[in-house]
mmJSON file of the N, C-alpha and C atoms, coordinates in Angstrom:
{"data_MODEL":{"atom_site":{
"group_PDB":["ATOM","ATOM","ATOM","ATOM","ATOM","ATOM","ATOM","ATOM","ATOM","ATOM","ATOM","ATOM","ATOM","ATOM","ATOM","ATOM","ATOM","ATOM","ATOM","ATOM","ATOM","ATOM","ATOM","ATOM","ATOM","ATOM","ATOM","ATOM","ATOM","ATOM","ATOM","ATOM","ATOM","ATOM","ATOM","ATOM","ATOM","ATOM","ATOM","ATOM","ATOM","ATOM","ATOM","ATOM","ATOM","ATOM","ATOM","ATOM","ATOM","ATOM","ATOM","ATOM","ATOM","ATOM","ATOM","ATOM","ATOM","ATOM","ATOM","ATOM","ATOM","ATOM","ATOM","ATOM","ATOM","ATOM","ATOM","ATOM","ATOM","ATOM","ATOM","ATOM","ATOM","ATOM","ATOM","ATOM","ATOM","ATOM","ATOM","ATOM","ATOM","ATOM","ATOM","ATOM","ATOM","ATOM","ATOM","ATOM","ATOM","ATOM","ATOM","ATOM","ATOM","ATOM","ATOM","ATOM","ATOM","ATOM","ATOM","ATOM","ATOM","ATOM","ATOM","ATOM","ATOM","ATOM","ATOM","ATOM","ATOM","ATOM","ATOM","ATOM","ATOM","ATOM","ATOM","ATOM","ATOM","ATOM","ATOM","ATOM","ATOM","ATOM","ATOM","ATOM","ATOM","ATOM","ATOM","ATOM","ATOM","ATOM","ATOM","ATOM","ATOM","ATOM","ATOM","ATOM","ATOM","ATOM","ATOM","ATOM","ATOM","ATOM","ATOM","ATOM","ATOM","ATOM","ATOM","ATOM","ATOM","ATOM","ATOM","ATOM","ATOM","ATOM","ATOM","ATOM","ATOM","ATOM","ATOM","ATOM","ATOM","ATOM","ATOM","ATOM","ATOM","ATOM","ATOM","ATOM","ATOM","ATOM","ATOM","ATOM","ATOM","ATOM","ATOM","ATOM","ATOM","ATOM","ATOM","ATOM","ATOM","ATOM","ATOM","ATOM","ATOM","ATOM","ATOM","ATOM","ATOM","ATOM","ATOM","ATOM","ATOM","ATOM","ATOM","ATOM","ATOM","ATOM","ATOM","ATOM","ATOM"],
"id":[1,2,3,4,5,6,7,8,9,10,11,12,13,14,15,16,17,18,19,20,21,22,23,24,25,26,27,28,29,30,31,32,33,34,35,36,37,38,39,40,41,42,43,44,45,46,47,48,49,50,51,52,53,54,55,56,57,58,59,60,61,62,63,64,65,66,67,68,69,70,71,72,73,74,75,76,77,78,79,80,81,82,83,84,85,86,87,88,89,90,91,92,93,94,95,96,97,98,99,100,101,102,103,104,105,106,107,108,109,110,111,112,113,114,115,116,117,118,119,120,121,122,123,124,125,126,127,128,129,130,131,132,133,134,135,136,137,138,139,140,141,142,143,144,145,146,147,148,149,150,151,152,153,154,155,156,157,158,159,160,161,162,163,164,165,166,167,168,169,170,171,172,173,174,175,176,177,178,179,180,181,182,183,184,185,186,187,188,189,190,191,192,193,194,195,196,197,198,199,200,201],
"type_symbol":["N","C","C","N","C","C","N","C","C","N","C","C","N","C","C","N","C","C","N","C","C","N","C","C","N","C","C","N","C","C","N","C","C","N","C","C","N","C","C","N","C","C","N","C","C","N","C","C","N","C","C","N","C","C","N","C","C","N","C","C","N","C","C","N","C","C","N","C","C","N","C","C","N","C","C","N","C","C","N","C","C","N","C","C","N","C","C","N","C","C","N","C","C","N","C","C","N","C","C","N","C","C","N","C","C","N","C","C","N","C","C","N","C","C","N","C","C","N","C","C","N","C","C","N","C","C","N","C","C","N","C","C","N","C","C","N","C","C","N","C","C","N","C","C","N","C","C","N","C","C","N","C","C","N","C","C","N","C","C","N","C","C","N","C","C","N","C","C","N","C","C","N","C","C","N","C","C","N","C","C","N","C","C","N","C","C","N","C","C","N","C","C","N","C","C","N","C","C","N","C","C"],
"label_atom_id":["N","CA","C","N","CA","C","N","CA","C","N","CA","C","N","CA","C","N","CA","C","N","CA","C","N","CA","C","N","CA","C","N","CA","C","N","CA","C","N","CA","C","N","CA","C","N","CA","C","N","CA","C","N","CA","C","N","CA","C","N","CA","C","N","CA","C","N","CA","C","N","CA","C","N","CA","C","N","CA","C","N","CA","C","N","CA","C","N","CA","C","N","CA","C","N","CA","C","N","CA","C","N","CA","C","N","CA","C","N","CA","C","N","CA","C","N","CA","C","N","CA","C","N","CA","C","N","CA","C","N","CA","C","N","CA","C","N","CA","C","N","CA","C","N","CA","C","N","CA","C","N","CA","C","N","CA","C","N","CA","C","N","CA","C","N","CA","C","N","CA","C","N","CA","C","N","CA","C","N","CA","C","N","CA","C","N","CA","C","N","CA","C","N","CA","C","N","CA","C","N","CA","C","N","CA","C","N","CA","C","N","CA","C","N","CA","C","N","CA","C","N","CA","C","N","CA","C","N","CA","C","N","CA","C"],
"label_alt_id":[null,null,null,null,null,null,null,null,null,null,null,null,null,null,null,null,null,null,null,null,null,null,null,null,null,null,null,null,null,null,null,null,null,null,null,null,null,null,null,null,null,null,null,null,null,null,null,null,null,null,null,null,null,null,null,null,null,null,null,null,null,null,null,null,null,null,null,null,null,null,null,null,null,null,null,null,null,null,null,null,null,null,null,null,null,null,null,null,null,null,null,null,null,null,null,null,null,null,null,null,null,null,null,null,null,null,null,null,null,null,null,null,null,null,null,null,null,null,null,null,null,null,null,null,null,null,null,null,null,null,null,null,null,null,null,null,null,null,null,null,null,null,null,null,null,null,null,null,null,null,null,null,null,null,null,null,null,null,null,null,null,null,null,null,null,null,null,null,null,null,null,null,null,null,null,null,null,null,null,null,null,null,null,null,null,null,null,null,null,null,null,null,null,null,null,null,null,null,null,null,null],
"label_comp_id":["UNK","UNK","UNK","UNK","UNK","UNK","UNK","UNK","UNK","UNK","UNK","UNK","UNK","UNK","UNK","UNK","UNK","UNK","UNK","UNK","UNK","UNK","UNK","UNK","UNK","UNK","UNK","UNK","UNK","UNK","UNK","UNK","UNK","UNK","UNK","UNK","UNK","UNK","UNK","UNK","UNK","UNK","UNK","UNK","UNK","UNK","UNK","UNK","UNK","UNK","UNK","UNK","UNK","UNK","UNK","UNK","UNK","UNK","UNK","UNK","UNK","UNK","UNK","UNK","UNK","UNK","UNK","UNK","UNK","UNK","UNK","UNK","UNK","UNK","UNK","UNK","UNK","UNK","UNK","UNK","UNK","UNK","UNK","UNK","UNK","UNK","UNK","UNK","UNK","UNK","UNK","UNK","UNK","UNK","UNK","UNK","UNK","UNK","UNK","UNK","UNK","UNK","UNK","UNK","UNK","UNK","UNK","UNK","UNK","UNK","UNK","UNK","UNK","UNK","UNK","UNK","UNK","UNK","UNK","UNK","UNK","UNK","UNK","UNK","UNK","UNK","UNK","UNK","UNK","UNK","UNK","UNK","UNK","UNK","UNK","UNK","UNK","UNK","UNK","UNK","UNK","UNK","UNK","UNK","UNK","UNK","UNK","UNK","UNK","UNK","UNK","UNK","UNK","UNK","UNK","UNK","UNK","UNK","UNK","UNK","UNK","UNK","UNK","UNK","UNK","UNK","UNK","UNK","UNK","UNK","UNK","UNK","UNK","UNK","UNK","UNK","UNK","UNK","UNK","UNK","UNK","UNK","UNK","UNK","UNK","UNK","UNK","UNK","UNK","UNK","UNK","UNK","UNK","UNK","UNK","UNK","UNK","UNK","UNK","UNK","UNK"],
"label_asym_id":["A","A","A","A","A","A","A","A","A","A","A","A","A","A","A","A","A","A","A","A","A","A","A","A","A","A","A","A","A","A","A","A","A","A","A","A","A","A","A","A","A","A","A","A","A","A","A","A","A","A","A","A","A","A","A","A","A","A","A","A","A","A","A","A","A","A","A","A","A","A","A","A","A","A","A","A","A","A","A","A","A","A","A","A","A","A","A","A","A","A","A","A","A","A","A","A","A","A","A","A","A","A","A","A","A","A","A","A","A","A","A","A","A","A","A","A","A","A","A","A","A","A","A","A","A","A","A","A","A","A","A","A","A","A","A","A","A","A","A","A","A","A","A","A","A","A","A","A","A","A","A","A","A","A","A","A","A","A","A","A","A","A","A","A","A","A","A","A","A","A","A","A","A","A","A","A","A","A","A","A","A","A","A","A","A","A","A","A","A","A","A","A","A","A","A","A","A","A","A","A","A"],
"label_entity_id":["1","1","1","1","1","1","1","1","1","1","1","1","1","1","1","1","1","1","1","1","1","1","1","1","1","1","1","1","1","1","1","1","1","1","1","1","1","1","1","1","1","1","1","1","1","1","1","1","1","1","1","1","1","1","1","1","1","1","1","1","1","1","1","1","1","1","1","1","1","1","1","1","1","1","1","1","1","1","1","1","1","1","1","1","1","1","1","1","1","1","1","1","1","1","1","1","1","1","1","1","1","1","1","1","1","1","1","1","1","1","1","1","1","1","1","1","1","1","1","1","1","1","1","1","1","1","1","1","1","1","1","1","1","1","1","1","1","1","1","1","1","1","1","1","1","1","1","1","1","1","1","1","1","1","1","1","1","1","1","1","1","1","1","1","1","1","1","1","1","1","1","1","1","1","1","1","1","1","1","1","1","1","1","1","1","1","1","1","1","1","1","1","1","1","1","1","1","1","1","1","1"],
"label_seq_id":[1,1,1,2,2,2,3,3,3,4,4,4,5,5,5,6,6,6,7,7,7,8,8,8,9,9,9,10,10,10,11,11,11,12,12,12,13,13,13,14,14,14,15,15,15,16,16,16,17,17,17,18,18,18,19,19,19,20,20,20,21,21,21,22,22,22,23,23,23,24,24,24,25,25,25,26,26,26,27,27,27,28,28,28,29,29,29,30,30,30,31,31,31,32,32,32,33,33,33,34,34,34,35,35,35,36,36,36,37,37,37,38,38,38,39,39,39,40,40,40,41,41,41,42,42,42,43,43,43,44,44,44,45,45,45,46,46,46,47,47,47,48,48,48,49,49,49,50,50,50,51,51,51,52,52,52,53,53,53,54,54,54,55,55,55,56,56,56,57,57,57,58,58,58,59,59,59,60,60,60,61,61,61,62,62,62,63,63,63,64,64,64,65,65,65,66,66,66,67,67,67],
"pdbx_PDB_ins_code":[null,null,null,null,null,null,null,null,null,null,null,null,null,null,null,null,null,null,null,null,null,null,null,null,null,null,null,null,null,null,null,null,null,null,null,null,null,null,null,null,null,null,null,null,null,null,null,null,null,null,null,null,null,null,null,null,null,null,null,null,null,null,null,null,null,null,null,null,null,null,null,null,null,null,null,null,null,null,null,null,null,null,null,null,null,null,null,null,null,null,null,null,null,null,null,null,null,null,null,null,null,null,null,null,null,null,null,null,null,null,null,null,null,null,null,null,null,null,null,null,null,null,null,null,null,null,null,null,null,null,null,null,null,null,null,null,null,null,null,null,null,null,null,null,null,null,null,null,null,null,null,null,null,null,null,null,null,null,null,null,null,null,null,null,null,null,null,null,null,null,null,null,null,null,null,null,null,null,null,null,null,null,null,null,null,null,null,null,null,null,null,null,null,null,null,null,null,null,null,null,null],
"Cartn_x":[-56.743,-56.598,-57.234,-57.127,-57.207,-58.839,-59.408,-61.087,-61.606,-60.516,-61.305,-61.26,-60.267,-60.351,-61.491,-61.632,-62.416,-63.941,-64.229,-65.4,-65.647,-64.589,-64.729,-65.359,-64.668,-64.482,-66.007,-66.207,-67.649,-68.483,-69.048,-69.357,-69.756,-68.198,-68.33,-69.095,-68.682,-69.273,-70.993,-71.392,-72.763,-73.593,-72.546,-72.906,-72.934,-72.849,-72.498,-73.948,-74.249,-75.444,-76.315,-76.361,-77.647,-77.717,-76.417,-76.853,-77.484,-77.237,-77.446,-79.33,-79.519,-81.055,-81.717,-80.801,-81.494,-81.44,-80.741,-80.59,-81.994,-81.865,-82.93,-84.608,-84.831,-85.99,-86.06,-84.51,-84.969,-85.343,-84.848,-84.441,-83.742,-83.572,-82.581,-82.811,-83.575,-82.924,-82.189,-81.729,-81.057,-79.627,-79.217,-78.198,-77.527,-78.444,-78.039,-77.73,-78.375,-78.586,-77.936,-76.724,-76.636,-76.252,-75.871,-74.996,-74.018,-72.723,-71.444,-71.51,-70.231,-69.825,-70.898,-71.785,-72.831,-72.249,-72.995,-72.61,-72.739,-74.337,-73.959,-72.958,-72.68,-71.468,-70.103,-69.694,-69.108,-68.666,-69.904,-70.461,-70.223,-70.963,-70.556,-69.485,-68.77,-67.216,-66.214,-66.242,-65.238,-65.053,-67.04,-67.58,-66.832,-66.819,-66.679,-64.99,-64.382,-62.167,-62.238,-62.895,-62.455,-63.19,-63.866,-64.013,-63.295,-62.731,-61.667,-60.459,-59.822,-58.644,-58.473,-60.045,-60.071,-59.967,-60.675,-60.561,-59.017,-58.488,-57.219,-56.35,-56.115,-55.334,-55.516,-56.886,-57.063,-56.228,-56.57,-56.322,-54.391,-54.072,-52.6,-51.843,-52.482,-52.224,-52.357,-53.852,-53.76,-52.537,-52.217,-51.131,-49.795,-49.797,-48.191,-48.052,-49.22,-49.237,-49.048,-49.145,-48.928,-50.116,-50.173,-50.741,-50.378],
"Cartn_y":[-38.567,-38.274,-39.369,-40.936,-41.788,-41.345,-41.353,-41.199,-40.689,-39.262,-37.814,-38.571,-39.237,-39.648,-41.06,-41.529,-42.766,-42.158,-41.132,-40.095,-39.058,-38.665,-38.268,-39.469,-40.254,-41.514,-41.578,-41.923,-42.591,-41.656,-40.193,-39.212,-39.498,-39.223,-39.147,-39.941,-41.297,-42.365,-42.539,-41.863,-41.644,-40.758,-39.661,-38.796,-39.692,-40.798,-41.165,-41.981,-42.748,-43.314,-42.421,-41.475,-40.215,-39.927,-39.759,-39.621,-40.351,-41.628,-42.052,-42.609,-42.499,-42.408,-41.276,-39.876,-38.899,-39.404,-40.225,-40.748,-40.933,-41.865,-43.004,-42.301,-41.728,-40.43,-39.393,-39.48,-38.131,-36.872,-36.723,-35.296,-34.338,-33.173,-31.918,-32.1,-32.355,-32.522,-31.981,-30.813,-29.672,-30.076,-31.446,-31.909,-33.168,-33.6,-34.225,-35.4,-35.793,-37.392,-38.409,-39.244,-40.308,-39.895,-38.357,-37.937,-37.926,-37.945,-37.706,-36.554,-35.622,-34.197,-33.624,-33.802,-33.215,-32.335,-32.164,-31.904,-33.147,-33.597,-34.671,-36.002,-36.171,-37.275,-36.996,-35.73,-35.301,-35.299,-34.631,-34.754,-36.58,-37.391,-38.93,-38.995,-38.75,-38.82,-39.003,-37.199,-36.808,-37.076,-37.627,-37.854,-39.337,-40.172,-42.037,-41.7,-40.962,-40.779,-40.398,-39.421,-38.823,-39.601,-40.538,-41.444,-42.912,-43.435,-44.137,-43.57,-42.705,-42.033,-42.053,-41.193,-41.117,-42.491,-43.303,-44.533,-45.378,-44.996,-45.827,-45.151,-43.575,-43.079,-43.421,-43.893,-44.027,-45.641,-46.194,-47.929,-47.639,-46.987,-46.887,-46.164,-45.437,-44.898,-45.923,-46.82,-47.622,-48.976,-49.24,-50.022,-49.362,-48.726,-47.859,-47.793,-47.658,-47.751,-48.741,-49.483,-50.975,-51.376,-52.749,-53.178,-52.623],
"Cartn_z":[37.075,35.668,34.811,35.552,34.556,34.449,35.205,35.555,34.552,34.439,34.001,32.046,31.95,30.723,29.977,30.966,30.89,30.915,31.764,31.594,30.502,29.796,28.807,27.689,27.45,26.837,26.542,27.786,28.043,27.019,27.393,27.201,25.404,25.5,23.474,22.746,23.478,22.789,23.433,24.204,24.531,23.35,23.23,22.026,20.342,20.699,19.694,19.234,20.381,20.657,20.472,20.656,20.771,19.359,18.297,17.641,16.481,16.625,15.599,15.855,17.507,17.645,16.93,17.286,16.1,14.797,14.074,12.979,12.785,13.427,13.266,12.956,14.347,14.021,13.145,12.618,11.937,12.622,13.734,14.808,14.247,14.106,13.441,11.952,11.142,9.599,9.275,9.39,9.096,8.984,10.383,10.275,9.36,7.879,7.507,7.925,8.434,8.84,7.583,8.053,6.583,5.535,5.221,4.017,4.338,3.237,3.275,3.508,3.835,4.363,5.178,5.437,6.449,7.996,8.693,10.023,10.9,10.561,11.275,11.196,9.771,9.702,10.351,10.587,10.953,13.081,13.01,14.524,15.039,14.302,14.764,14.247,13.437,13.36,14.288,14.855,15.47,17.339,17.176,18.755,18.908,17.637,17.588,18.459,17.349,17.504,18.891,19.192,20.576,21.81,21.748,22.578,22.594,21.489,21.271,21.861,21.716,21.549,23.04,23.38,25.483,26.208,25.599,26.751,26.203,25.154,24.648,25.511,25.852,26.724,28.214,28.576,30.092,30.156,29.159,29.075,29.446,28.747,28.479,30.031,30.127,31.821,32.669,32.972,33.683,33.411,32.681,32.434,32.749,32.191,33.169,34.557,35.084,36.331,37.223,36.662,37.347,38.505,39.164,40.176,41.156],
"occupancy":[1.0,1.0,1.0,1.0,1.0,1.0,1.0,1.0,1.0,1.0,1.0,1.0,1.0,1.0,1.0,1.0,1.0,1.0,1.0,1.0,1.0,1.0,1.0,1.0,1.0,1.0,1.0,1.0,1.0,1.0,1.0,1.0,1.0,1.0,1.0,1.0,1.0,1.0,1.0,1.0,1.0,1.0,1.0,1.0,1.0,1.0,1.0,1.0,1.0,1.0,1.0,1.0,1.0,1.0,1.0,1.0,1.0,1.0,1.0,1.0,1.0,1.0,1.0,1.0,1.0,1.0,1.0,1.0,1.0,1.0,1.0,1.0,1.0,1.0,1.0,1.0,1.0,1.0,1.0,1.0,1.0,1.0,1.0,1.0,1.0,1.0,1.0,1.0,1.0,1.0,1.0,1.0,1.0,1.0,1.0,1.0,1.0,1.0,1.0,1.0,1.0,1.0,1.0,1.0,1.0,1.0,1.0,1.0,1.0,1.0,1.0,1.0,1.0,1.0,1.0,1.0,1.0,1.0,1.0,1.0,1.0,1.0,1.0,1.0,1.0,1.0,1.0,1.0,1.0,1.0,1.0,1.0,1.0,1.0,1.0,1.0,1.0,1.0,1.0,1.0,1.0,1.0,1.0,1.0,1.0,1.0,1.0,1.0,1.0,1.0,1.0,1.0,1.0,1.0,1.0,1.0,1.0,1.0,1.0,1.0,1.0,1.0,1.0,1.0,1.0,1.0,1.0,1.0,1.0,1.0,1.0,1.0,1.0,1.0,1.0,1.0,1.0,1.0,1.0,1.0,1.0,1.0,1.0,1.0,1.0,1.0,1.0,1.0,1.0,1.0,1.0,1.0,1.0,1.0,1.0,1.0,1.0,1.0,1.0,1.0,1.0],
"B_iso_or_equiv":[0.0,0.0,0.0,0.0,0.0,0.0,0.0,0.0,0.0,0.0,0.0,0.0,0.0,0.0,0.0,0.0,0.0,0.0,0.0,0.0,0.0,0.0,0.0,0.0,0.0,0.0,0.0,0.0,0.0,0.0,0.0,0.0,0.0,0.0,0.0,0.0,0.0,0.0,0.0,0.0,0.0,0.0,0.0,0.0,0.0,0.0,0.0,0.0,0.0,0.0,0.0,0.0,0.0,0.0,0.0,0.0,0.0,0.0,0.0,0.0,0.0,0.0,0.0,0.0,0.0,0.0,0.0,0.0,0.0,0.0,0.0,0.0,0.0,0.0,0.0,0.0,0.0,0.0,0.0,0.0,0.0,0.0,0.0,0.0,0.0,0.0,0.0,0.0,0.0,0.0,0.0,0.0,0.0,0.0,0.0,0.0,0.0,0.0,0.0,0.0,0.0,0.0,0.0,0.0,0.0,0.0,0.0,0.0,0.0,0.0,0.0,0.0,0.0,0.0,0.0,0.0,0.0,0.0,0.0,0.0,0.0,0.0,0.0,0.0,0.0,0.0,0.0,0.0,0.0,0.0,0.0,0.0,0.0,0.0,0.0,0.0,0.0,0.0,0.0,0.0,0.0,0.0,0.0,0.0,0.0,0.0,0.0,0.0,0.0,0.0,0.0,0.0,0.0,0.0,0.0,0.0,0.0,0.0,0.0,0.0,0.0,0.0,0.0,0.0,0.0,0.0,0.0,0.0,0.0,0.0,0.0,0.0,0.0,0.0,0.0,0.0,0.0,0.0,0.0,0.0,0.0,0.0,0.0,0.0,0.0,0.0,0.0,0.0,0.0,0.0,0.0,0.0,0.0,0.0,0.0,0.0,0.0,0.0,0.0,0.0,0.0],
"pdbx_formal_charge":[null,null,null,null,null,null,null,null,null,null,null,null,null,null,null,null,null,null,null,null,null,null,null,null,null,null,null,null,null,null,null,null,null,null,null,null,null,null,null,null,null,null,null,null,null,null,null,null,null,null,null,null,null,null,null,null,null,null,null,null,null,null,null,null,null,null,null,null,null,null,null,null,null,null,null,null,null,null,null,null,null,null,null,null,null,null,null,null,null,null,null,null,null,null,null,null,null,null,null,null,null,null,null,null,null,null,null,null,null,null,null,null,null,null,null,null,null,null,null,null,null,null,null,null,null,null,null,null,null,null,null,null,null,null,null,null,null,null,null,null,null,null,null,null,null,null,null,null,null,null,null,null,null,null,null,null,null,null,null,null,null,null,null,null,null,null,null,null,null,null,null,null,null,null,null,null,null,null,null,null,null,null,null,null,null,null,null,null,null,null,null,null,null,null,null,null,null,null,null,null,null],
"auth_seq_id":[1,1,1,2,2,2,3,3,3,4,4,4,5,5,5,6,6,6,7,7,7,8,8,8,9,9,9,10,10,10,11,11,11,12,12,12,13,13,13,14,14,14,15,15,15,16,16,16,17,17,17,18,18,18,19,19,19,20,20,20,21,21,21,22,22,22,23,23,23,24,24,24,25,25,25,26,26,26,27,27,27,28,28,28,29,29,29,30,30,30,31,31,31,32,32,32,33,33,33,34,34,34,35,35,35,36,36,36,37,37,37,38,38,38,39,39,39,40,40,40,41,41,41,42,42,42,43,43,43,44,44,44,45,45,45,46,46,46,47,47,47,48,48,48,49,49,49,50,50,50,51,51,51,52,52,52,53,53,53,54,54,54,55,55,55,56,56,56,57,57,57,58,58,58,59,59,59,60,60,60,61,61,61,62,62,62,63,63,63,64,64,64,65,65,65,66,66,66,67,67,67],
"auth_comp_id":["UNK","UNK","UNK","UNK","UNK","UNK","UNK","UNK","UNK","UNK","UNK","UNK","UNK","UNK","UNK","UNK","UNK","UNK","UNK","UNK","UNK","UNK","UNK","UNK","UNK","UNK","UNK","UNK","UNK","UNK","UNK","UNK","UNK","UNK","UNK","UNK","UNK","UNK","UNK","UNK","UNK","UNK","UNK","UNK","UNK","UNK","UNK","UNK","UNK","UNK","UNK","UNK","UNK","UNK","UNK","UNK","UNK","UNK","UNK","UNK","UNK","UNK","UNK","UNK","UNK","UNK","UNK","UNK","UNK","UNK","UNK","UNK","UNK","UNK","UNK","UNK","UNK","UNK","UNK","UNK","UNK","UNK","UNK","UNK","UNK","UNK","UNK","UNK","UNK","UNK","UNK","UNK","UNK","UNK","UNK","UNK","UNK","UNK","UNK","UNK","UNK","UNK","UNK","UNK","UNK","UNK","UNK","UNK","UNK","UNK","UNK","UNK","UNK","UNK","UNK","UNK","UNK","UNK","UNK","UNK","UNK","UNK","UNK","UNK","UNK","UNK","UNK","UNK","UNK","UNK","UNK","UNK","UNK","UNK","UNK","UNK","UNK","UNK","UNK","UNK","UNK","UNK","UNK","UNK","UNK","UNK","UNK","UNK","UNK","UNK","UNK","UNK","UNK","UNK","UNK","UNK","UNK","UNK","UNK","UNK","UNK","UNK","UNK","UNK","UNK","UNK","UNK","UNK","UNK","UNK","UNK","UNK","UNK","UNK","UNK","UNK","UNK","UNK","UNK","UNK","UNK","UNK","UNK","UNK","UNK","UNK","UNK","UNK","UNK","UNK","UNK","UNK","UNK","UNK","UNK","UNK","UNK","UNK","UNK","UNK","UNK"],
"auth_asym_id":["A","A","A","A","A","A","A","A","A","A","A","A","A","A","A","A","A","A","A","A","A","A","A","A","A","A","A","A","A","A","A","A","A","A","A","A","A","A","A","A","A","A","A","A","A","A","A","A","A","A","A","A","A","A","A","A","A","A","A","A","A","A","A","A","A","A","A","A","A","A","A","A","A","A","A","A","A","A","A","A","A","A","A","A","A","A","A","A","A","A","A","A","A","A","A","A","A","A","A","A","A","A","A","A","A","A","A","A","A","A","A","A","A","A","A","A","A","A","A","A","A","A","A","A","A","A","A","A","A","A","A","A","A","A","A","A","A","A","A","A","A","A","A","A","A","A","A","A","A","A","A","A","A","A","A","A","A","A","A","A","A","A","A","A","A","A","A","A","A","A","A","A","A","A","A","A","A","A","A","A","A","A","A","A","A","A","A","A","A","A","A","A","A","A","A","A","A","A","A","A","A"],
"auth_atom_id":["N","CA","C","N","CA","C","N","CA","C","N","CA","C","N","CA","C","N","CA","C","N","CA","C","N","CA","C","N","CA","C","N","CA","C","N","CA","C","N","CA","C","N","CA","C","N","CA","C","N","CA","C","N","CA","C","N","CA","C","N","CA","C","N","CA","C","N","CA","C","N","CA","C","N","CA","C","N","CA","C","N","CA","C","N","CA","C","N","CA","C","N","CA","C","N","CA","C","N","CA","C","N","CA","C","N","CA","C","N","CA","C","N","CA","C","N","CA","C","N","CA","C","N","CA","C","N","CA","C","N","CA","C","N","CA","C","N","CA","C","N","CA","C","N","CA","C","N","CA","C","N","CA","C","N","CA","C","N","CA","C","N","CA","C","N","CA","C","N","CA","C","N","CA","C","N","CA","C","N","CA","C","N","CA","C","N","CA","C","N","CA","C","N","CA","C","N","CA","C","N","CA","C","N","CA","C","N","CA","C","N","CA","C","N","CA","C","N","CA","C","N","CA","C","N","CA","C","N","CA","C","N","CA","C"],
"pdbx_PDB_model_num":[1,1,1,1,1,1,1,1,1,1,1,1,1,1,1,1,1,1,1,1,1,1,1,1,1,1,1,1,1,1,1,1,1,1,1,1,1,1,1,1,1,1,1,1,1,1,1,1,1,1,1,1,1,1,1,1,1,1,1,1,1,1,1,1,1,1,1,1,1,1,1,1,1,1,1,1,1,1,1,1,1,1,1,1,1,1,1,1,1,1,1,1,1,1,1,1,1,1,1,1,1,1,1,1,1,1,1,1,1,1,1,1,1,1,1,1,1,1,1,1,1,1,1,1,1,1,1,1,1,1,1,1,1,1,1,1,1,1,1,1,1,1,1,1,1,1,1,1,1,1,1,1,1,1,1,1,1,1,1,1,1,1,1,1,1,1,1,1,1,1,1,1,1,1,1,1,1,1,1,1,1,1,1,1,1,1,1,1,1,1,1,1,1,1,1,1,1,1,1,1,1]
}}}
């Protein structure tokens, strides 16, 4: 379980990296690159929480668990 969360984790925050390289190029315009309410502010938003949130739950499992 802890894995599957630490792989998620990872994931999101990969998506997160990706996007802000599309940022950077200017990939999708469509997605609003750098505006407020956009899709893409949104998209790095919700990708940043849910890769925090995943590796804070894997962190928290592995500590319960003990040595």
């Amino acid at each position: 379980m802890t894995r599957l969360l630490v792989l998620g984790g990872f994931l999101c925050l990969l998506i997160v990296v990706l996007i802000h390289v599309a940022e950077h190029y200017q990939l999708f315009p469509g997605m609003g690159w750098g505006l407020p309410n956009s899709p893409g502010h949104y998209l790095d938003l919700f990708s940043a929480l849910g890769g925090i949130v995943l590796m804070l739950a894997a962190f928290i499992l592995l500590m319960r668990r003990g040595p």
